[in-house]
TORKOL-4160 file (C-alpha; in steps of 0.2 Angstrom, whole numbers, padded with zeros to 4 digits, m for minus):
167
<pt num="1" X="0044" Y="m0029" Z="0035"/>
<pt num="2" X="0048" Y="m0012" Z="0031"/>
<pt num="3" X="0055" Y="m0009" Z="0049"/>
<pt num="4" X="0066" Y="m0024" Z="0046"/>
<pt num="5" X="0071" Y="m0015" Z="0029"/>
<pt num="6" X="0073" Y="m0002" Z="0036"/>
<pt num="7" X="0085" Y="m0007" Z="0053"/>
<pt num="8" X="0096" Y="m0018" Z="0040"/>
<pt num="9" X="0100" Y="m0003" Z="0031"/>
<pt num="10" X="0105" Y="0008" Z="0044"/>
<pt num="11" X="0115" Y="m0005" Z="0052"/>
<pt num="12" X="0125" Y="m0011" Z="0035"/>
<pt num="13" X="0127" Y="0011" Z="0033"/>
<pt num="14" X="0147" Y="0012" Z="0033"/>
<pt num="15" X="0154" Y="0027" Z="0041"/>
<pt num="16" X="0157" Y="0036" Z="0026"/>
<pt num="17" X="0138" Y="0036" Z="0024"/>
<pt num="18" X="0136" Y="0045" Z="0041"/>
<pt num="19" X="0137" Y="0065" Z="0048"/>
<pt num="20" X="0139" Y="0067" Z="0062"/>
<pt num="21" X="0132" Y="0083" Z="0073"/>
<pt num="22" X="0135" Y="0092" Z="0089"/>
<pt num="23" X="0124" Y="0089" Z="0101"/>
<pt num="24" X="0114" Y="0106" Z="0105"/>
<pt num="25" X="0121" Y="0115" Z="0121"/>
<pt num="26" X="0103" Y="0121" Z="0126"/>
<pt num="27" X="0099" Y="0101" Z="0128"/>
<pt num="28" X="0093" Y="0095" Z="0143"/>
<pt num="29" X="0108" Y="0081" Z="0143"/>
<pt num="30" X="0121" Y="0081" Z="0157"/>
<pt num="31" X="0136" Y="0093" Z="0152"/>
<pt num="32" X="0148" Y="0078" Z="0147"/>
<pt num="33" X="0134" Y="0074" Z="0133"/>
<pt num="34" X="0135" Y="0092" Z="0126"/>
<pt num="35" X="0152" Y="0084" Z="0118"/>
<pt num="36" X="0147" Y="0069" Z="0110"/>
<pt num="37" X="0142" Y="0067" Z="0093"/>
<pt num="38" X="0127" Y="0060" Z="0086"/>
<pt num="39" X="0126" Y="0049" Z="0069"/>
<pt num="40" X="0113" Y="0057" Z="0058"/>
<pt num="41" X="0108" Y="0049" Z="0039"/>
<pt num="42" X="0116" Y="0062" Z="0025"/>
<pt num="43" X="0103" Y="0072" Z="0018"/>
<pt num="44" X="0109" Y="0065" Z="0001"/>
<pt num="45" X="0104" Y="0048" Z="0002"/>
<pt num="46" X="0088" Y="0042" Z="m0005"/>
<pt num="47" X="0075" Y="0031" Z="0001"/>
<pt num="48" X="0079" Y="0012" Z="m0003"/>
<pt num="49" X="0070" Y="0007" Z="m0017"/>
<pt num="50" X="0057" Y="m0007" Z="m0006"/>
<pt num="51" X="0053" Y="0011" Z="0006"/>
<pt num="52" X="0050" Y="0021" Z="m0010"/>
<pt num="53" X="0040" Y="0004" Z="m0016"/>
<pt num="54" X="0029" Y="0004" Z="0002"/>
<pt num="55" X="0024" Y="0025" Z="0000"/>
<pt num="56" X="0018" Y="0021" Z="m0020"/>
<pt num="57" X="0008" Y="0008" Z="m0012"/>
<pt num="58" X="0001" Y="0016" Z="0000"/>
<pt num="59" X="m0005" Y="0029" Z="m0010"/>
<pt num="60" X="m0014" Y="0018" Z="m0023"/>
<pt num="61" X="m0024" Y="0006" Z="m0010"/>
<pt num="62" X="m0031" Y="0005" Z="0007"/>
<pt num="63" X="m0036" Y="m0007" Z="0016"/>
<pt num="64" X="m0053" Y="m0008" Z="0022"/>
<pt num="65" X="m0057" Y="m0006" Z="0042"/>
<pt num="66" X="m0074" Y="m0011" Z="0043"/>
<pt num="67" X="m0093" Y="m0009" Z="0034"/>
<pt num="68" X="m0092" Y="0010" Z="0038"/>
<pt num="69" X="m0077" Y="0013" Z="0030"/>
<pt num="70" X="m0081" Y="0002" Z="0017"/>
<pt num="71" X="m0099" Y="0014" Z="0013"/>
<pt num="72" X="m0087" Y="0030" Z="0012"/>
<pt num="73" X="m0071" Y="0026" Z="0003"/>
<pt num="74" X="m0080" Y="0014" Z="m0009"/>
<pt num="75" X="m0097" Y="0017" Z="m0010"/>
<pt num="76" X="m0098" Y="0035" Z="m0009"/>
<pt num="77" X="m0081" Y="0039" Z="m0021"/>
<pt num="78" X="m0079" Y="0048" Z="m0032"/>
<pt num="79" X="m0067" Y="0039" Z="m0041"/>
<pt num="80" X="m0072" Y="0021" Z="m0049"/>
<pt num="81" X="m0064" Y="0009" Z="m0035"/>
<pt num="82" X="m0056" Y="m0009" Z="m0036"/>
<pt num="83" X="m0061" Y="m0020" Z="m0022"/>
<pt num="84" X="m0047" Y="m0033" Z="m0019"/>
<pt num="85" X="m0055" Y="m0047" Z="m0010"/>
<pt num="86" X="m0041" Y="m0057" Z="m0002"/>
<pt num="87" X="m0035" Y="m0068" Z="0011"/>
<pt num="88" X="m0019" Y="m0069" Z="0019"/>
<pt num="89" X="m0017" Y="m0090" Z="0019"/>
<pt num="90" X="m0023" Y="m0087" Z="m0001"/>
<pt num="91" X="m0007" Y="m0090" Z="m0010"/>
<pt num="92" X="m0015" Y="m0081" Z="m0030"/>
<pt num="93" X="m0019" Y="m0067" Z="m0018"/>
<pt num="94" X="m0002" Y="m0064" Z="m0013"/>
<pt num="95" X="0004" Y="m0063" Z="m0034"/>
<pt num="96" X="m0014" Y="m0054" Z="m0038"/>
<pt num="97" X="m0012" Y="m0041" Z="m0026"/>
<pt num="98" X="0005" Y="m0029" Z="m0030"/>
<pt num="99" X="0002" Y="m0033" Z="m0051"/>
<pt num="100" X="m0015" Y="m0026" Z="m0046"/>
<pt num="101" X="m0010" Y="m0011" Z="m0040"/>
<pt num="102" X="0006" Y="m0009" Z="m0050"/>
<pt num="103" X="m0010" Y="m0009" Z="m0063"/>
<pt num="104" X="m0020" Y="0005" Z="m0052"/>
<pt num="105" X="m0004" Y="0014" Z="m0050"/>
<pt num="106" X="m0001" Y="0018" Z="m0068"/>
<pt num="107" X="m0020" Y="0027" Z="m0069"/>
<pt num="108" X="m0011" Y="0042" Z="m0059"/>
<pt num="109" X="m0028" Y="0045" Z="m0046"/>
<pt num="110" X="m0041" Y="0040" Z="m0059"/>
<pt num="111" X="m0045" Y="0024" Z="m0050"/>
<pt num="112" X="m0041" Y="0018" Z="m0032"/>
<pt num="113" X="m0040" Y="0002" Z="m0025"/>
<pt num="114" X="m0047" Y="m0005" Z="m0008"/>
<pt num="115" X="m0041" Y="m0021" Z="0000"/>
<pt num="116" X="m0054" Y="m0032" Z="0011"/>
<pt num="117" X="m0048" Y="m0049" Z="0020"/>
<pt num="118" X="m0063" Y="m0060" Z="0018"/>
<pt num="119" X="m0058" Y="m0068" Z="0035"/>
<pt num="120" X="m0061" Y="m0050" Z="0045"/>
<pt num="121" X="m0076" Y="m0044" Z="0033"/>
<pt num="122" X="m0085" Y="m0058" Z="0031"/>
<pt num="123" X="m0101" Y="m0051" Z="0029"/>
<pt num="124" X="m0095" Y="m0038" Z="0013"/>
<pt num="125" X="m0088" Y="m0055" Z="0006"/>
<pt num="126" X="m0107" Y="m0062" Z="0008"/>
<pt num="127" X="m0111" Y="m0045" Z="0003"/>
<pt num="128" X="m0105" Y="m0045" Z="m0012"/>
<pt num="129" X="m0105" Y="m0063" Z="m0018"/>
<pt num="130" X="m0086" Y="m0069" Z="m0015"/>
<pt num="131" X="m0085" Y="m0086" Z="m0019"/>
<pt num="132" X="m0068" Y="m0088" Z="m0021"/>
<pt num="133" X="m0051" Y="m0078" Z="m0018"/>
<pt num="134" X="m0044" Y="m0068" Z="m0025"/>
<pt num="135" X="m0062" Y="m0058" Z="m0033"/>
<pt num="136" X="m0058" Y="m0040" Z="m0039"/>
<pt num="137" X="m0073" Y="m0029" Z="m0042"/>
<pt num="138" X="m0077" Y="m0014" Z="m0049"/>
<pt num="139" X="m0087" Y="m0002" Z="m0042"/>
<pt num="140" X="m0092" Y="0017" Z="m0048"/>
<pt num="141" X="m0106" Y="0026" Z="m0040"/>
<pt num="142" X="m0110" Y="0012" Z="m0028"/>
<pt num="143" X="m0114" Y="0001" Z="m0042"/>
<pt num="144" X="m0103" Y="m0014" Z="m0047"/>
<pt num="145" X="m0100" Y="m0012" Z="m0065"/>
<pt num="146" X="m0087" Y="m0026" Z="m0068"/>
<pt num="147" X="m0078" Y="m0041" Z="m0059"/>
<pt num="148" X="m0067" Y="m0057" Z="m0061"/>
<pt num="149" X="m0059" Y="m0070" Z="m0050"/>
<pt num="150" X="m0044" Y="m0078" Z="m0052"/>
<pt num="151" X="m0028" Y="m0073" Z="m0056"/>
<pt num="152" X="m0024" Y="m0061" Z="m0074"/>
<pt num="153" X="m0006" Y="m0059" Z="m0084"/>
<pt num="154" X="m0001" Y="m0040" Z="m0082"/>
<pt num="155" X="m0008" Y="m0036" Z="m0100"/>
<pt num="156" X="m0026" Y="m0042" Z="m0094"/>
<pt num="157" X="m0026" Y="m0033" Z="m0077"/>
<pt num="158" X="m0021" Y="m0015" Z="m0086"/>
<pt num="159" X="m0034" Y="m0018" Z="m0099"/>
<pt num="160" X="m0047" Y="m0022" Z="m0087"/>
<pt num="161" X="m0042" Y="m0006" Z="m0074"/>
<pt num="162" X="m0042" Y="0005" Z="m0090"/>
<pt num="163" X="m0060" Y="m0002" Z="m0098"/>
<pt num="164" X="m0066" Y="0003" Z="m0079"/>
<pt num="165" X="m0062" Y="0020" Z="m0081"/>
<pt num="166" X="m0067" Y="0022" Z="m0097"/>
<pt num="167" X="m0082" Y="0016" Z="m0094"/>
């Protein structure tokens, strides 16, 4: 999705919104490239706001890999941890899942949030007693200290991610 974004932008730039360069004459181009210009993105552009959007993601929430990963970035944190299980054909997963870490995001690194697809980790969904999609719990310490399943209005979902770390 972001690469489609991201190609749509660049191909709707006008030419106003492009530099362009010289190509280098140490290159290892033929001499009739040495010439020819090439379109690079002004250094005074931002990011569009779905790219800057993806990088906040990606920095509150992880998806999980497997039962490994799952012991070391969960279990053995440091930080208390929200487990978002989830499922892609789950259509309150897909509205849960960005308010949830809108919610973690707003914390500022005092919680984190993992992501596990019941359909590729079965065995933490047995694990843990997953019922039903969506099912956030939270754990601190390697101890599940809170949960709910379902979806939550935004109001709820901040309450319950503050309550976790004030806990």
């Amino acid at each position: 999705m972001a690469h489609r974004l991201l190609v749509r932008r660049f191909w709707t730039l006008s030419s106003k919104d492009l530099r362009c360069l010289p190509v280098s004459s140490s290159s290892s181009f033929s001499t009739s490239l040495q010439s020819s210009r090439v379109p690079v993105l002004s250094r005074s552009r931002s990011l569009p706001r779905s790219l800057a959007l993806a990088s906040l993601r990606r920095a509150v929430s992880f998806n999980v890999q497997d039962h490994d990963d799952f012991d070391v970035r969960v279990i053995k944190s440091e930080l208390p941890v929200l487990v978002d299980f989830h499922a892609q054909w789950c259509g309150p997963c897909k509205i849960l899942g960005p308010r949830l870490e809108k919610a973690v995001a707003k914390q500022n690194g005092k919680v984190t949030m993992a992501k596990v697809d019941i359909d590729d980790h079965t065995d933490l969904a047995i694990e843990y007693g997953v019922s039903a999609v969506p099912t956030v719990i939270a754990i601190r310490g390697g101890d599940v200290i809170d949960h709910f399943v379902g979806i939550k209005d935004d109001d709820e979902l901040e309450s319950f991610v503050s309550k976790i770390i004030g806990k």
